[in-house]
N, C-alpha and C positions, 0 to 999 in steps of 0.2 A: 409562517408563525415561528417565532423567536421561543425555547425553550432551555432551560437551565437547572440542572442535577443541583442538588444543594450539596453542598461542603460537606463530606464525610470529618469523624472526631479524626483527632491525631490519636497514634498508637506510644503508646510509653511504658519504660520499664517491662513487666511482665508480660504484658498486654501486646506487645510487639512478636514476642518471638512465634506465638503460631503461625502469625503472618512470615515469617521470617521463613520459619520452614518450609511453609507452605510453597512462598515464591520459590525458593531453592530446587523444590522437588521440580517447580512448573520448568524453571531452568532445566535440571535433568530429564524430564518428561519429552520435552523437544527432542534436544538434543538427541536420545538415546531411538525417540521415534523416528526422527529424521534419518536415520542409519538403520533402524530394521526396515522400514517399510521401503529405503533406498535396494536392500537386499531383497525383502519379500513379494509386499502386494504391489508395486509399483512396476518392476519388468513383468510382471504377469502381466499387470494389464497391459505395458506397454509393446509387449510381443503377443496379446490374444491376435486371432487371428481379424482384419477389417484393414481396412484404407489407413496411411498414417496421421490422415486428418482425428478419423477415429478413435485411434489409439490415442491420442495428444490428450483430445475431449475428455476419453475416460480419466487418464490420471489427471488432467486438472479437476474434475470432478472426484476426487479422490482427494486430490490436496485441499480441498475446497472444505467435506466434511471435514477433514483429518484438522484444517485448522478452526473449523466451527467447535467440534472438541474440545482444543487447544484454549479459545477463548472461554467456553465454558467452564474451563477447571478455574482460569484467572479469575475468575468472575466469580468462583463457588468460593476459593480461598480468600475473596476479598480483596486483592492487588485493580481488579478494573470494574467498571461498569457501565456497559454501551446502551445506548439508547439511540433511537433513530427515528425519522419520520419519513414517508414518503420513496420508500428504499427499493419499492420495483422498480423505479427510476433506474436503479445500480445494478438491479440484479439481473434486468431484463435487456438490459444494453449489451448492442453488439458492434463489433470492429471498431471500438471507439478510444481515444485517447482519453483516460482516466486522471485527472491530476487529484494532487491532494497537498495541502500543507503538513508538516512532518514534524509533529512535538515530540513524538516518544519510538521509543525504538522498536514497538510492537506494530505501528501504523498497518503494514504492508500486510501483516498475520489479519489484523481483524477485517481489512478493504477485501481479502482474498475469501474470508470467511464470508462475506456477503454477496459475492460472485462466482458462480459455479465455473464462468469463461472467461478465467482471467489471468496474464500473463503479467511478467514483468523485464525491465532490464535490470540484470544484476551485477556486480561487480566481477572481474577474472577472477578473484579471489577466491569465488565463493564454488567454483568450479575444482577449486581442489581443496576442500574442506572436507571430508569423511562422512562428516554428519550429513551435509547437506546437498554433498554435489548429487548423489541420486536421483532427489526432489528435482533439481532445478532442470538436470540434463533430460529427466524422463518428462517432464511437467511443460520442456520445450519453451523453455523462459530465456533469454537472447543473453548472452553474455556481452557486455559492453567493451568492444576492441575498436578498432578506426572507424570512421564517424559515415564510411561509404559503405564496408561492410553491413555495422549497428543500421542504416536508413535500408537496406536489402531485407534486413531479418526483419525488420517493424512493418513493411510494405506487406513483408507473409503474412505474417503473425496477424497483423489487419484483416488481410484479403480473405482470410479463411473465419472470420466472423469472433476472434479474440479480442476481449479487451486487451490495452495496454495499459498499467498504471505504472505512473510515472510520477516526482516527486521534482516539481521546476525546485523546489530549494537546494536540492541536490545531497543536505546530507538533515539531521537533525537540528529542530531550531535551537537558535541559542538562548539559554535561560535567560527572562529580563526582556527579551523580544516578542511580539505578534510572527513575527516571519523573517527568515535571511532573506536576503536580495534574491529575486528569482533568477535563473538561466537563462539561454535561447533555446534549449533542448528541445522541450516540450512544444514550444511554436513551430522550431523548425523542421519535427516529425510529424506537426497537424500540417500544415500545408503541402510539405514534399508527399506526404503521401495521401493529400487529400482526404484525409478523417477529421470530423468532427471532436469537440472537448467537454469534456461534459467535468466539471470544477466540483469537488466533493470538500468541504472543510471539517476536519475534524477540531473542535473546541472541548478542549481539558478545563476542568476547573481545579487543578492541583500539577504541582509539579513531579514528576516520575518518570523512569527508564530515559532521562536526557543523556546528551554525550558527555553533559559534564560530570559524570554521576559513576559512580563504580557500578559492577553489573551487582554487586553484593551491599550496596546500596537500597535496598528496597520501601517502596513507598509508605511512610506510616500514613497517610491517609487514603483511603480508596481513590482511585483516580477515575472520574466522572469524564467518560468521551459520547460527547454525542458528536451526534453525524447527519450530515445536512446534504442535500442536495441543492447543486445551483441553478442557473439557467445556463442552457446549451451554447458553448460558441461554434458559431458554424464558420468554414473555413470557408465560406464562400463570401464573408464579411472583409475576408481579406484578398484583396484578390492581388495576386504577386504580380500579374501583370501591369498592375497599374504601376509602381512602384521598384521592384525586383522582390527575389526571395529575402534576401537581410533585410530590406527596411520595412517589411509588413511582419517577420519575427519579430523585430524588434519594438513595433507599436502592439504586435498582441500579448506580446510578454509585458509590455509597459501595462495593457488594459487587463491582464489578468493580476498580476500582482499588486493595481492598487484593488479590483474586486473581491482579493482576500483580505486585504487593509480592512474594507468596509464594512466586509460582514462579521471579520472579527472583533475591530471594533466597535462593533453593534454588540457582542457578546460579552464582554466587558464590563 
């Protein structure tokens, strides 16, 4: 079933700036979280004593509420408003390749807020960030370096019952678009390591937090994301042998990116 958030008013003149604040603070709220709890409740959990499978669980269970929170305040100041259907689907998945289409720069915060076991690949970047590399190091989220390396860490990360989410457009869509062109990434982590896909779209009804857009940009209209679950591709649809490993990435990435074509323009 097809459902759609109705168009929040535009903000103008006065009427703008609580929201303005608001987002401002949700900006330093992160931020300033992501640096204590890198200091505080995250080595705790990630040195209590158990297995280091253990230890991972907890603090993703940690960043999990920590970003359930997070979306809560966005959501109380009026910047978002998530809606979902059928979301044990997400929550209850395990060792699975999560993809997602990528409108806004929050995507990753709210996917993680509705999975208690869920990993991600992240940029080297963000490894030496202040705010954030505590999160990412102790939360045991793969930093993207050489592509044999990155297929080792995903093989773990899998095998020990993680999600992966992954984002085939690779960076933010571009305003005026449904979707960039997708990657092989995400095919070629479902096959080599034998995981299944399970396709999540997220659909805006307003445009906010794009790449084109300053961070101090904030949306004057609520931005409506819902969130949908797709049908599972199983990697045993592709079977590499028949073919080799490129040319069955290359036909799943073709069938997953017109699949987000269809559903998004169904929402439309």
């Amino acid at each position: 079933m097809q459902f759609r958030q109705p168009r929040a008013k535009k903000l103008t003149g006065i009427a703008y700036l609580p929201r303005w604040i608001g987002g401002t603070l949700c900006y330093m709220s992160f931020g300033l979280g992501g640096l204590l709890s890198s200091l505080t409740i995250l080595p705790i959990l990630r040195f209590w004593p158990g297995t280091r499978q253990q230890r991972i669980e907890r603090v993703q269970l940690a960043v999990h509420i920590m970003f359930k929170g997070f979306v809560r305040m966005m959501s109380w100041v009026g910047l978002i408003s998530v809606k979902y259907q059928d979301i044990s689907r997400l929550s209850n998945a395990k060792g699975m390749i999560v993809t997602a289409n990528h409108p806004t720069l929050i995507d990753v915060v709210v996917l993680i807020s509705l999975m208690p076991n869920a990993g991600c690949i992240v940029k080297q970047g963000l490894w030496r960030n202040p705010f954030l590399r505590g999160v990412v190091s102790c939360a045991g989220y793969i930093p993207n370096r050489g592509a044999e390396l990155l297929l080792e860490d995903c093989k773990s990360v899998l095998a020990r019952g993680t999600n992966l989410i992954i984002f085939p457009e690779g960076t933010r869509t571009v305003i005026g678009e449904k979707i960039n062109p997708f990657a092989r990434g995400a095919a070629n982590i479902t096959l080599r390591t034998q995981s299944d896909l399970l396709p999540v779209f997220l659909k805006t009804n307003t445009v906010g937090f794009s790449k084109q857009q300053k961070w101090y940009q904030l949306p004057r209209r609520t931005i409506g994301i819902d969130i949908e679950i797709g049908e599972t591709f199983e990697y045993l649809r592709y079977d590499a042998a028949a073919g080799g490993d490129a040319k069955m990435a290359r036909q799943m990435t073709r069938d997953l990116e017109n699949y987000y074509k269809q559903q998004l323009d169904r929402y439309l």
